[in-house]
N, CA, C, O and CB atoms as a CASP TS submission, in Angstrom:
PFRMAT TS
TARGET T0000
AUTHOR 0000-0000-0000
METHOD Language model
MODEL 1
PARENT N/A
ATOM      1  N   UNK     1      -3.612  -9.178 -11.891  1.00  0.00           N
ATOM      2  CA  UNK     1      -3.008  -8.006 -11.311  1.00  0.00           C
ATOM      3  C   UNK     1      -2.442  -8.393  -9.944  1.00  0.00           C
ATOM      4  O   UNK     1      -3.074  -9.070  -9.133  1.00  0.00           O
ATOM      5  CB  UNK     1      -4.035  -6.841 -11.198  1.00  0.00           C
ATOM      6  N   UNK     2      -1.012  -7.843  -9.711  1.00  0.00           N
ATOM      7  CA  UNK     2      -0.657  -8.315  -8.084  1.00  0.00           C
ATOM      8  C   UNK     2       0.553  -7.404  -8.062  1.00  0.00           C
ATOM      9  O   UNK     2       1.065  -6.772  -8.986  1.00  0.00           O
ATOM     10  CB  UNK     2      -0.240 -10.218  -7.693  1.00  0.00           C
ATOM     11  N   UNK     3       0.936  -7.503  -6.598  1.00  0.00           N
ATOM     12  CA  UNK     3       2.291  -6.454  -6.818  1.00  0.00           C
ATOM     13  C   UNK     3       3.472  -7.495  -6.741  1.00  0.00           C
ATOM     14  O   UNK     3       3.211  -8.677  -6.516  1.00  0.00           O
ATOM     15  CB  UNK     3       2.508  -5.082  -5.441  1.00  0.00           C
ATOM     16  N   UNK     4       4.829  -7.048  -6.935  1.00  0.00           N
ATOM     17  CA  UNK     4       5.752  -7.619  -6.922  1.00  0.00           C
ATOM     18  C   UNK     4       6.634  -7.220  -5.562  1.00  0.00           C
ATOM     19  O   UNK     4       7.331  -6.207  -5.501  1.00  0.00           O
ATOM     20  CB  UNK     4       6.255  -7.433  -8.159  1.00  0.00           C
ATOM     21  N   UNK     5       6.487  -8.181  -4.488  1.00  0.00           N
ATOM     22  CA  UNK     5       6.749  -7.573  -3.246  1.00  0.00           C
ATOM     23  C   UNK     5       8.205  -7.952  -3.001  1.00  0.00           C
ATOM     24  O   UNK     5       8.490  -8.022  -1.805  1.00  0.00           O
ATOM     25  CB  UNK     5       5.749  -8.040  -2.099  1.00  0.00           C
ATOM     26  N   UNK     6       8.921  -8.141  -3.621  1.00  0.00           N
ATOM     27  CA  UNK     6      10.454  -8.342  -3.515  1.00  0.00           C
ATOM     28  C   UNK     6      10.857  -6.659  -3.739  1.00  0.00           C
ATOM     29  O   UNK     6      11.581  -5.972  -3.019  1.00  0.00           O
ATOM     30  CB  UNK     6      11.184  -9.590  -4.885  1.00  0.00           C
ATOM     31  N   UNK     7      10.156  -6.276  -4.938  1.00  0.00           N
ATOM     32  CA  UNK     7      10.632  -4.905  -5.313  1.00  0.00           C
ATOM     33  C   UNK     7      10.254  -4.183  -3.985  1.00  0.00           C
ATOM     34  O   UNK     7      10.434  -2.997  -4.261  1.00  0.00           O
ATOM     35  CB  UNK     7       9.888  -4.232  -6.747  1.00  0.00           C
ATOM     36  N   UNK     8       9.929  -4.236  -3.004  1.00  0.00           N
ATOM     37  CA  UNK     8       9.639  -3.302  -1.950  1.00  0.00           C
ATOM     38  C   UNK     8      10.558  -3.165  -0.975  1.00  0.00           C
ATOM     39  O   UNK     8      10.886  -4.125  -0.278  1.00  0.00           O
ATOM     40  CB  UNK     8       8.530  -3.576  -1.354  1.00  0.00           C
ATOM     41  N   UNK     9      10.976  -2.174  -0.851  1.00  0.00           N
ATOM     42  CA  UNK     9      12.141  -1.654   0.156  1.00  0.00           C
ATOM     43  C   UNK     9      11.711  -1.306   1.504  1.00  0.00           C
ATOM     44  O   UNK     9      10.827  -0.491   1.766  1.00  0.00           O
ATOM     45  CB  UNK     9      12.831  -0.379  -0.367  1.00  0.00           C
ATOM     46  N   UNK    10      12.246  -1.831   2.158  1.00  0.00           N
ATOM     47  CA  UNK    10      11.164  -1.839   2.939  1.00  0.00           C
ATOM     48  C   UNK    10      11.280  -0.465   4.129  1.00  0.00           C
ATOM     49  O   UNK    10      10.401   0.176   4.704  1.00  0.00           O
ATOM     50  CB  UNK    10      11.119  -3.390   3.605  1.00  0.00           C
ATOM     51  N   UNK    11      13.159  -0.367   4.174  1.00  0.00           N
ATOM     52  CA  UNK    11      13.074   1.060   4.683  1.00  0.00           C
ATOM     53  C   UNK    11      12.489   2.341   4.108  1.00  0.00           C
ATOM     54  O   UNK    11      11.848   3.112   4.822  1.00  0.00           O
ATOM     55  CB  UNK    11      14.200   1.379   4.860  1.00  0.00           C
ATOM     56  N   UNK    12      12.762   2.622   2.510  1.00  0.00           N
ATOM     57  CA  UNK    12      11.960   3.633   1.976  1.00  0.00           C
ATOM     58  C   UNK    12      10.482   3.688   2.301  1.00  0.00           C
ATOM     59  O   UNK    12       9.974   4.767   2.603  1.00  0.00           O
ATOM     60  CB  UNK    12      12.094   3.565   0.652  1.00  0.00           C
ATOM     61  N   UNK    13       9.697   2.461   2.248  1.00  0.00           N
ATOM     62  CA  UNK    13       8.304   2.205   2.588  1.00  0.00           C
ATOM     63  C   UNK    13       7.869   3.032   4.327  1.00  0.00           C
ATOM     64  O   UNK    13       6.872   3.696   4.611  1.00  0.00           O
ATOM     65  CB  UNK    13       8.172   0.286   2.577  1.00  0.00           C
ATOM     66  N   UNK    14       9.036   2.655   5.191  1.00  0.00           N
ATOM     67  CA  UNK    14       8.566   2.796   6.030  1.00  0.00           C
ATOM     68  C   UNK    14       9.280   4.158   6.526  1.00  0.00           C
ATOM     69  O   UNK    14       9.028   4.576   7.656  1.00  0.00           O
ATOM     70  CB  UNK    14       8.538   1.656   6.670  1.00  0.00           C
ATOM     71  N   UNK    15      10.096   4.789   5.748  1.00  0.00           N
ATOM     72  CA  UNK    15      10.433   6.305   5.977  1.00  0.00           C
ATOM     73  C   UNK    15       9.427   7.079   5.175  1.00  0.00           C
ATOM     74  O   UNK    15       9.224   8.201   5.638  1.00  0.00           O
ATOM     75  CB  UNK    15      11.981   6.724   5.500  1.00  0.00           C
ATOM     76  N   UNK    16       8.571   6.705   3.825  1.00  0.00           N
ATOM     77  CA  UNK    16       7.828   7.820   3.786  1.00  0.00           C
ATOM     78  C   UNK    16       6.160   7.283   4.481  1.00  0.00           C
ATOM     79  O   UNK    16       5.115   7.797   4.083  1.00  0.00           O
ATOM     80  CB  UNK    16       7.867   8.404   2.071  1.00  0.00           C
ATOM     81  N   UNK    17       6.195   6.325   5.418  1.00  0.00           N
ATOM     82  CA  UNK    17       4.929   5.936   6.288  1.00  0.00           C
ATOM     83  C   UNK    17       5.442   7.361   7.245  1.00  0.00           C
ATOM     84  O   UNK    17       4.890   8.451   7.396  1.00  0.00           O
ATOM     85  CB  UNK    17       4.872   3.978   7.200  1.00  0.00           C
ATOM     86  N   UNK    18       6.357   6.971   7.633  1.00  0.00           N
ATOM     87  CA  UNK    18       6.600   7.744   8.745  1.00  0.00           C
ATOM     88  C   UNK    18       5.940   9.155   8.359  1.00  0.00           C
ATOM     89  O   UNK    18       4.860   9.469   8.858  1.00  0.00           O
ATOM     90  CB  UNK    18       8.184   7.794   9.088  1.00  0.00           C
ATOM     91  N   UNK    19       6.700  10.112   7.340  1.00  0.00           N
ATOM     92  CA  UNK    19       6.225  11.121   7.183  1.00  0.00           C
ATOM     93  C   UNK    19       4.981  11.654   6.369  1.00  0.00           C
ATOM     94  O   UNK    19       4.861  12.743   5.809  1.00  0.00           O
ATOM     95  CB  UNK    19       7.057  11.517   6.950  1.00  0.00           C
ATOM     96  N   UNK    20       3.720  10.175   6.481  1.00  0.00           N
ATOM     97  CA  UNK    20       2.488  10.786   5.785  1.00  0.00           C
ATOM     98  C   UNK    20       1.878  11.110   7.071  1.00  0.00           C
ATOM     99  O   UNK    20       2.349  11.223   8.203  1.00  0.00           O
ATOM    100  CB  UNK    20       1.528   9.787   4.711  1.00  0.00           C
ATOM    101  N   UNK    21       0.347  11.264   6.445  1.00  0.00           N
ATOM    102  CA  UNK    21      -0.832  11.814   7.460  1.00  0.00           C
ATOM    103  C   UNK    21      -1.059  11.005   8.594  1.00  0.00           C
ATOM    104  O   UNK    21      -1.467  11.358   9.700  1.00  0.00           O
ATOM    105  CB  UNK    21      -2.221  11.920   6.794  1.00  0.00           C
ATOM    106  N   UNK    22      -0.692   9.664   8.119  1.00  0.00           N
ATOM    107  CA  UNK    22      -1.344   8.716   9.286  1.00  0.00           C
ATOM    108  C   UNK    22      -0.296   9.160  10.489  1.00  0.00           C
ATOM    109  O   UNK    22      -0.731   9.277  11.634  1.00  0.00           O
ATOM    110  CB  UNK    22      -1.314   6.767   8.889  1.00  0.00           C
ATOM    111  N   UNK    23       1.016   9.390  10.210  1.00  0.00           N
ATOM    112  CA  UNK    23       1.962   9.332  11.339  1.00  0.00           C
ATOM    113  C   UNK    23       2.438  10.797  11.741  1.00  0.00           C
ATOM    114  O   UNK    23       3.092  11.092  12.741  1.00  0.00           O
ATOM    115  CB  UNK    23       3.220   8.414  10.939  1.00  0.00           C
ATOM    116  N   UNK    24       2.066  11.478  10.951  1.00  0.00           N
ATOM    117  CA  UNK    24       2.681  13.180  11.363  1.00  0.00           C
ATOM    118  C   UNK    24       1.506  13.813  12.294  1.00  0.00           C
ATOM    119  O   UNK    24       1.344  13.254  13.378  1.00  0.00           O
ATOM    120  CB  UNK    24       2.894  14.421   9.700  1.00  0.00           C
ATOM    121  N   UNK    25       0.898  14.619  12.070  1.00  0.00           N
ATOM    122  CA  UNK    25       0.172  15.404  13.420  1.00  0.00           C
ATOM    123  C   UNK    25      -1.084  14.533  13.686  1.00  0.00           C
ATOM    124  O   UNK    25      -2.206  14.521  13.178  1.00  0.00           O
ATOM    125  CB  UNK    25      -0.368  17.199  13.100  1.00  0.00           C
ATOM    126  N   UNK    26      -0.513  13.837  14.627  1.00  0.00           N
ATOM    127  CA  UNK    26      -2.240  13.467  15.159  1.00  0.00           C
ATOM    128  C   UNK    26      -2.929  14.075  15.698  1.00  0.00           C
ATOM    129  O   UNK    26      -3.810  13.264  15.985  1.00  0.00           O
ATOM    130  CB  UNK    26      -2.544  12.600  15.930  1.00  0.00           C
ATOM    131  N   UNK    27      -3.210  14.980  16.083  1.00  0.00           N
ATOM    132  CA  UNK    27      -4.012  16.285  16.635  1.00  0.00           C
ATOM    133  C   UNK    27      -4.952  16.400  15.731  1.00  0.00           C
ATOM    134  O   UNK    27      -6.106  16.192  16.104  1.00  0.00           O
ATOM    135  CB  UNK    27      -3.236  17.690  16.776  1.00  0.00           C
ATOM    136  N   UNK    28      -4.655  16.819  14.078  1.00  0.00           N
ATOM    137  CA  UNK    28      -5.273  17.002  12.927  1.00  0.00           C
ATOM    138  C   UNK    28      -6.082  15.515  13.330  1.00  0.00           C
ATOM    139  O   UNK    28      -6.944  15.809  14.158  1.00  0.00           O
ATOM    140  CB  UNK    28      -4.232  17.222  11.435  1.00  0.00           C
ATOM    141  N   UNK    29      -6.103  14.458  13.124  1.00  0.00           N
ATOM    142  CA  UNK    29      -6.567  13.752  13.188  1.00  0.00           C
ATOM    143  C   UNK    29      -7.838  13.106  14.128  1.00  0.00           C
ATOM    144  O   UNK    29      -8.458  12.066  13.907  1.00  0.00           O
ATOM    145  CB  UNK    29      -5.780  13.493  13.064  1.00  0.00           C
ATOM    146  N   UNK    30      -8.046  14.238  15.446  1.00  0.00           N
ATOM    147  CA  UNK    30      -8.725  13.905  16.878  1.00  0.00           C
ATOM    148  C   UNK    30     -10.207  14.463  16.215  1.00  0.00           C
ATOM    149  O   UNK    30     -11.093  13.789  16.740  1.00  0.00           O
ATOM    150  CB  UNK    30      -7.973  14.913  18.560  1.00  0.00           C
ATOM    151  N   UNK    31     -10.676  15.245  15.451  1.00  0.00           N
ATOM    152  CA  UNK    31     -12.075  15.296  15.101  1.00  0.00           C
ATOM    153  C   UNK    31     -12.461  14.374  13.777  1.00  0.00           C
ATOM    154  O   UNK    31     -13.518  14.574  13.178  1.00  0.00           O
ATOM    155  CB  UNK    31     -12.435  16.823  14.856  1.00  0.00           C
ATOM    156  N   UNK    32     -11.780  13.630  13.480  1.00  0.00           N
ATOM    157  CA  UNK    32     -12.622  12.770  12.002  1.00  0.00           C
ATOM    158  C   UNK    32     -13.278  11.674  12.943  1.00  0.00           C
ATOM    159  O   UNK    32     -13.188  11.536  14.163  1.00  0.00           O
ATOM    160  CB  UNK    32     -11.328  11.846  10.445  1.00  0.00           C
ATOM    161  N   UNK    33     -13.900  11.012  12.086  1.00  0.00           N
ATOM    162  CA  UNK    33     -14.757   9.697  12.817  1.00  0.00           C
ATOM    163  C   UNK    33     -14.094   8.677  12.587  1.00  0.00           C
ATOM    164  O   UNK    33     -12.948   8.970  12.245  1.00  0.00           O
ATOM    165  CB  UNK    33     -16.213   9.334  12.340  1.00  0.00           C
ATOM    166  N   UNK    34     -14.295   7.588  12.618  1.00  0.00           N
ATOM    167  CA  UNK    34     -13.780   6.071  12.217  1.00  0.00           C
ATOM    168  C   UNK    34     -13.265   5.831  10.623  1.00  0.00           C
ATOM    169  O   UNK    34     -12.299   5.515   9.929  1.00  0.00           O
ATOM    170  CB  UNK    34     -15.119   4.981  12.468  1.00  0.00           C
ATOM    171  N   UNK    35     -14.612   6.214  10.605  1.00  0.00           N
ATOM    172  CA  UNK    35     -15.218   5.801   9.130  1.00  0.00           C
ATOM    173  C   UNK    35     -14.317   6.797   7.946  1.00  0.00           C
ATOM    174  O   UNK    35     -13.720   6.490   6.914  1.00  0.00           O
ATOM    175  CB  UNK    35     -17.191   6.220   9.068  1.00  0.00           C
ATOM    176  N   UNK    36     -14.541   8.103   8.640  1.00  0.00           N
ATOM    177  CA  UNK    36     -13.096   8.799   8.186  1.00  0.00           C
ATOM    178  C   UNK    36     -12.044   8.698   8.317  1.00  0.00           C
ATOM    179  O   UNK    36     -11.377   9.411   7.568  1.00  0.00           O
ATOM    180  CB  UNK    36     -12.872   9.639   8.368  1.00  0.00           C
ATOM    181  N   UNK    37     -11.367   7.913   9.172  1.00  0.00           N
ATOM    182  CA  UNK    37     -10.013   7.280   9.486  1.00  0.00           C
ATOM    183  C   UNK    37      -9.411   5.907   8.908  1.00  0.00           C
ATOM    184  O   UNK    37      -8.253   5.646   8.582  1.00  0.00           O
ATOM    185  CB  UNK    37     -10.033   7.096  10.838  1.00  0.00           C
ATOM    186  N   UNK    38     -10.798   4.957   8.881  1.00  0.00           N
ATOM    187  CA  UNK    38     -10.297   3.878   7.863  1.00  0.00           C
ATOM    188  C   UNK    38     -10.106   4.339   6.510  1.00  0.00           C
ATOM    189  O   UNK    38      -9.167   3.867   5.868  1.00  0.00           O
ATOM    190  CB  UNK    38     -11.240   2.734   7.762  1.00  0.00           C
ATOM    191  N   UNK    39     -10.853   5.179   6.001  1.00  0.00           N
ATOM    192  CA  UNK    39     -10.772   5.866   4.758  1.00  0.00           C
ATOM    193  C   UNK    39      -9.503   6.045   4.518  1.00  0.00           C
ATOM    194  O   UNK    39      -8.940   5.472   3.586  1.00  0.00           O
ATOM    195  CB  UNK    39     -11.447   7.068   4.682  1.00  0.00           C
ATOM    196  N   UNK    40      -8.862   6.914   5.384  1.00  0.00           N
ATOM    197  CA  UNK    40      -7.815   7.752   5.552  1.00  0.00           C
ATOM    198  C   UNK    40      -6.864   6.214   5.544  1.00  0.00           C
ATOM    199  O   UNK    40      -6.393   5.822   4.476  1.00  0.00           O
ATOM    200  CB  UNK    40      -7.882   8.960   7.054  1.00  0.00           C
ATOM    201  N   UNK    41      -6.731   5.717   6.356  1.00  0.00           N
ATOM    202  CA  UNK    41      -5.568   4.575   6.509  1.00  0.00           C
ATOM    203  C   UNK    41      -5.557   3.979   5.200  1.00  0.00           C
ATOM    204  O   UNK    41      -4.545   4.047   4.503  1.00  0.00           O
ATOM    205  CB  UNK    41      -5.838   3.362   7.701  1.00  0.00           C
ATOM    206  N   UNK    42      -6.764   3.311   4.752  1.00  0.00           N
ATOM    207  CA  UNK    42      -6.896   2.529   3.317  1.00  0.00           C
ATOM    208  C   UNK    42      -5.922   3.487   2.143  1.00  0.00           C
ATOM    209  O   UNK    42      -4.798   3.185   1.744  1.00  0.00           O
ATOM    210  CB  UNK    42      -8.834   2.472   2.766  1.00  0.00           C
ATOM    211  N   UNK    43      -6.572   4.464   1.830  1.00  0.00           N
ATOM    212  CA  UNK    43      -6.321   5.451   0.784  1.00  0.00           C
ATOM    213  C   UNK    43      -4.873   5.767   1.009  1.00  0.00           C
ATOM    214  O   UNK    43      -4.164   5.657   0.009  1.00  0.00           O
ATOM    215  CB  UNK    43      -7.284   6.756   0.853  1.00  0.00           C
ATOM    216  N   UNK    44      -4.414   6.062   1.892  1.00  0.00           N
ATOM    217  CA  UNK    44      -2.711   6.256   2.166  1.00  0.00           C
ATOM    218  C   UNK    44      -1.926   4.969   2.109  1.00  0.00           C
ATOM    219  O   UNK    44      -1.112   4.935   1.186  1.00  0.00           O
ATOM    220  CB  UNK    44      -2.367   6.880   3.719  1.00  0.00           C
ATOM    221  N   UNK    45      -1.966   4.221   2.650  1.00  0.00           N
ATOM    222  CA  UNK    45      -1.918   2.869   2.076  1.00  0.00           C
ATOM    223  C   UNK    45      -1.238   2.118   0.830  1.00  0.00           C
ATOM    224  O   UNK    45      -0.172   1.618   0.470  1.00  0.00           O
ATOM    225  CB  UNK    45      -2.988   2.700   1.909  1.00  0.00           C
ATOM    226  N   UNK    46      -2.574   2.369   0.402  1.00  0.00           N
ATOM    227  CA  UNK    46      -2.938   1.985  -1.386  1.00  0.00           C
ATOM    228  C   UNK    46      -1.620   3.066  -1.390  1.00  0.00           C
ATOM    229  O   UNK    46      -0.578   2.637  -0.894  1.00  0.00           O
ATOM    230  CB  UNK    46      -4.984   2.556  -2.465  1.00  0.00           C
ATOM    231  N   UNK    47      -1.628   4.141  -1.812  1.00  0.00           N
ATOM    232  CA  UNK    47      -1.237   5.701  -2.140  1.00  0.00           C
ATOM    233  C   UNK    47       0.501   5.248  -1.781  1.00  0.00           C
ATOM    234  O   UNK    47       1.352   5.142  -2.664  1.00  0.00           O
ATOM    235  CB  UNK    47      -2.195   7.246  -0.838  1.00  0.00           C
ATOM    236  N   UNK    48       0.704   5.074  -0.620  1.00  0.00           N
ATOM    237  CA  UNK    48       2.384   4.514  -0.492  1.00  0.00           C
ATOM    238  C   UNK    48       2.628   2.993  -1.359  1.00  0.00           C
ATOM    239  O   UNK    48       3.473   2.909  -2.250  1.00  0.00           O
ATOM    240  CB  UNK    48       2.809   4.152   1.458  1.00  0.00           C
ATOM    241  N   UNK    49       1.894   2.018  -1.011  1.00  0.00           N
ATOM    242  CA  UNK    49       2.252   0.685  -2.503  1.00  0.00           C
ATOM    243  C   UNK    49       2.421   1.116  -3.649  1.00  0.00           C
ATOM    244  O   UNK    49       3.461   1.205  -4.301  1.00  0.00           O
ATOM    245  CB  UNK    49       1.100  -0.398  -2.953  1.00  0.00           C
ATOM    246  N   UNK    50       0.996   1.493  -3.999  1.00  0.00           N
ATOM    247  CA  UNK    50       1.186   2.489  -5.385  1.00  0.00           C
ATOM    248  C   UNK    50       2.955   2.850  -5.465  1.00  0.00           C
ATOM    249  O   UNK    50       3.601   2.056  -6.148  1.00  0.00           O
ATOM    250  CB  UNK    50       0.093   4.279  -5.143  1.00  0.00           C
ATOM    251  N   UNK    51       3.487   3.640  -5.007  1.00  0.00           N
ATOM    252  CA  UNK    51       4.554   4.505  -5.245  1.00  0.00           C
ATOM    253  C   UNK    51       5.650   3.487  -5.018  1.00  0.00           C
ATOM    254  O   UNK    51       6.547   3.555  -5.859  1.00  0.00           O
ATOM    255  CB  UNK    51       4.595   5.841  -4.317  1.00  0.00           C
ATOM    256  N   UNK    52       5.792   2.586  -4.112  1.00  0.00           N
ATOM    257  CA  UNK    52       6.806   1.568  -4.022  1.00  0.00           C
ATOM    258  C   UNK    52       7.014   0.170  -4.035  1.00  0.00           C
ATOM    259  O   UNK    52       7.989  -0.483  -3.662  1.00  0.00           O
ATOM    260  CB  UNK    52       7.188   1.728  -3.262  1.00  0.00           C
ATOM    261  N   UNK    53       5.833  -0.215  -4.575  1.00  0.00           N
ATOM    262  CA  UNK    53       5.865  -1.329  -4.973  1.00  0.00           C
ATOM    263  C   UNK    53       4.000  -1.341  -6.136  1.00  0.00           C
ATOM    264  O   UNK    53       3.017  -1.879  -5.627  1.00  0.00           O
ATOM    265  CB  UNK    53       6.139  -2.410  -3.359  1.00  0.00           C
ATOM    266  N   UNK    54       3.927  -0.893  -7.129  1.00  0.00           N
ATOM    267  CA  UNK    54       2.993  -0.759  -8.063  1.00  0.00           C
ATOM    268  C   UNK    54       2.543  -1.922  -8.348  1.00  0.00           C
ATOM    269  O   UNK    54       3.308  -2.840  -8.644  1.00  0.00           O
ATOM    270  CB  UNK    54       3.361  -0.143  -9.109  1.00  0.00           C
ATOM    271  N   UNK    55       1.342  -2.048  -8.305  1.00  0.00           N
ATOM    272  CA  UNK    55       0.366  -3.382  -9.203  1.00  0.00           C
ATOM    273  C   UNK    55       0.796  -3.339 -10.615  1.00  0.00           C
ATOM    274  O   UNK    55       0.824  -2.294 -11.264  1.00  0.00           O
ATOM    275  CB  UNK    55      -1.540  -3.135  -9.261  1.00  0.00           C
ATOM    276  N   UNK    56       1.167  -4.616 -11.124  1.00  0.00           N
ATOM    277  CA  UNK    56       1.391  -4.989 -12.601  1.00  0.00           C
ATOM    278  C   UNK    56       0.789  -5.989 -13.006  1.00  0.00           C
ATOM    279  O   UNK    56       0.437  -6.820 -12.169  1.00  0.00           O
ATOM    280  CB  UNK    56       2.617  -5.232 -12.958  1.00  0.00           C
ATOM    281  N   UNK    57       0.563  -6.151 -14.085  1.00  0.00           N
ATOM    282  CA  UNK    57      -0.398  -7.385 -15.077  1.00  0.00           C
ATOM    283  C   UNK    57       0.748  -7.909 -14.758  1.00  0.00           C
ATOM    284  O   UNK    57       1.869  -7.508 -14.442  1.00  0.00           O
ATOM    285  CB  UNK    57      -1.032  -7.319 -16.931  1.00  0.00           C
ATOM    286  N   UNK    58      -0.111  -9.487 -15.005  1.00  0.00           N
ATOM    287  CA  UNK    58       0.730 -10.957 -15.192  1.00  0.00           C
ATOM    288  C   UNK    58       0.329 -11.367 -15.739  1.00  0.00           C
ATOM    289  O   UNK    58      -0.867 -11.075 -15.738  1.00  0.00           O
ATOM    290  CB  UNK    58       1.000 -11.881 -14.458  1.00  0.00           C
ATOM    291  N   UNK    59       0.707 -12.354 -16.702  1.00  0.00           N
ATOM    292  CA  UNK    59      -0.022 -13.303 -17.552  1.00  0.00           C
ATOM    293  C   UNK    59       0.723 -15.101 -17.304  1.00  0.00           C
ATOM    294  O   UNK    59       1.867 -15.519 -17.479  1.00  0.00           O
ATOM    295  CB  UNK    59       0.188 -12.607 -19.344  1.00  0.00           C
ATOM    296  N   UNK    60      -0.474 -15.747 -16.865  1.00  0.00           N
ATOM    297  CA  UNK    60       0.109 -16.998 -16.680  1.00  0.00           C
ATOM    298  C   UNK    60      -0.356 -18.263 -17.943  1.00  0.00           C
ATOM    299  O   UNK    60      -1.341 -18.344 -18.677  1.00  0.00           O
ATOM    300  CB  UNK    60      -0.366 -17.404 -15.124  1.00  0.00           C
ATOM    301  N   UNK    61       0.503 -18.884 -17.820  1.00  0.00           N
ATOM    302  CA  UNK    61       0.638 -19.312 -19.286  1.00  0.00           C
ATOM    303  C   UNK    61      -0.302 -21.350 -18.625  1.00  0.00           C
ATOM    304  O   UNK    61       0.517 -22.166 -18.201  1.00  0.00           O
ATOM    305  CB  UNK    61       3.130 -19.206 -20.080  1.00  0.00           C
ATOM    306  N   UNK    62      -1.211 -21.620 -18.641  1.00  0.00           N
ATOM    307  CA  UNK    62      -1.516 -23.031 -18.685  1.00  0.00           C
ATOM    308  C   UNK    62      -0.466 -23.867 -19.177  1.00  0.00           C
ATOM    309  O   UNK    62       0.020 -24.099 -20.284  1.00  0.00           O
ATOM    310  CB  UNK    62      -2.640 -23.267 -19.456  1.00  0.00           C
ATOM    311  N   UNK    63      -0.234 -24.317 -17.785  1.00  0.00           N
ATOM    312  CA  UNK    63       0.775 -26.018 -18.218  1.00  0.00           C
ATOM    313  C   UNK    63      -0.228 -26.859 -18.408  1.00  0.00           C
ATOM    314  O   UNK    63      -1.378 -26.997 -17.992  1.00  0.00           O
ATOM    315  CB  UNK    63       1.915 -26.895 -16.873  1.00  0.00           C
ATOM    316  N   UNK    64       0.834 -27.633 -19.484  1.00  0.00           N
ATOM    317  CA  UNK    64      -0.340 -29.117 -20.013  1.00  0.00           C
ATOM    318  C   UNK    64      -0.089 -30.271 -18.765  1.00  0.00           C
ATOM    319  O   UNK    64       0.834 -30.636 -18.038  1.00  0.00           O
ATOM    320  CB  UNK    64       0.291 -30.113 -21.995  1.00  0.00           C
ATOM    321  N   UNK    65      -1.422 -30.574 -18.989  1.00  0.00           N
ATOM    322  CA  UNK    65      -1.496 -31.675 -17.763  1.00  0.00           C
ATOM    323  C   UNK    65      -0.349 -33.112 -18.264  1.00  0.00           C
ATOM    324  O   UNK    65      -0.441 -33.748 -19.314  1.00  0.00           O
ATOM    325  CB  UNK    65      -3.507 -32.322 -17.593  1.00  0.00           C
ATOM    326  N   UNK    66       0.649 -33.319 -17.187  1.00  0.00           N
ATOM    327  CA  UNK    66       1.524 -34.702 -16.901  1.00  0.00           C
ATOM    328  C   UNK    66       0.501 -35.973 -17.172  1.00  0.00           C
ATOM    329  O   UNK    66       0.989 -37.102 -17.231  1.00  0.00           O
ATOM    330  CB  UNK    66       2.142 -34.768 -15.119  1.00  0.00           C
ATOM    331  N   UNK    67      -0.851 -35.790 -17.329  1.00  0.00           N
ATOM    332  CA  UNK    67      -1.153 -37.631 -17.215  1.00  0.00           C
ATOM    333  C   UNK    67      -1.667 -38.000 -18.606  1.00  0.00           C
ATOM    334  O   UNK    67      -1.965 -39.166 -18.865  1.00  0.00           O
ATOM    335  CB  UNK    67      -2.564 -38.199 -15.911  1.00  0.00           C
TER
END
């Protein structure tokens, strides 16, 4: 499993960063704890790749050994 990071645009990526939770009202954000905030960063994250650049199976094929 891996993503394919060519497919990632990188302005779309970073226009809808802009308008998630991590970057819109930080105010909302001044009573969670840490532990609720890495949460929060991880999970949004994941949550934007997911959407613009998705994990896909690979399958790699064994080359025969040259000697």
């Amino acid at each position: 499993m891996r993503r394919v990071w060519r497919h990632l645009s990188s302005d779309a990526f970073a226009s809808h960063l802009a308008a998630s939770v991590l970057c819109g009202n930080l105010t909302a954000l001044e009573d969670k704890s840490m532990d609720d905030l890495a949460e929060l960063y991880g999970s949004e994250l994941t949550r934007l790749l997911d959407q613009h650049c998705p994990v896909v199976k690979v399958r790699h094929k064994a080359k025969q050994s040259t000697s």
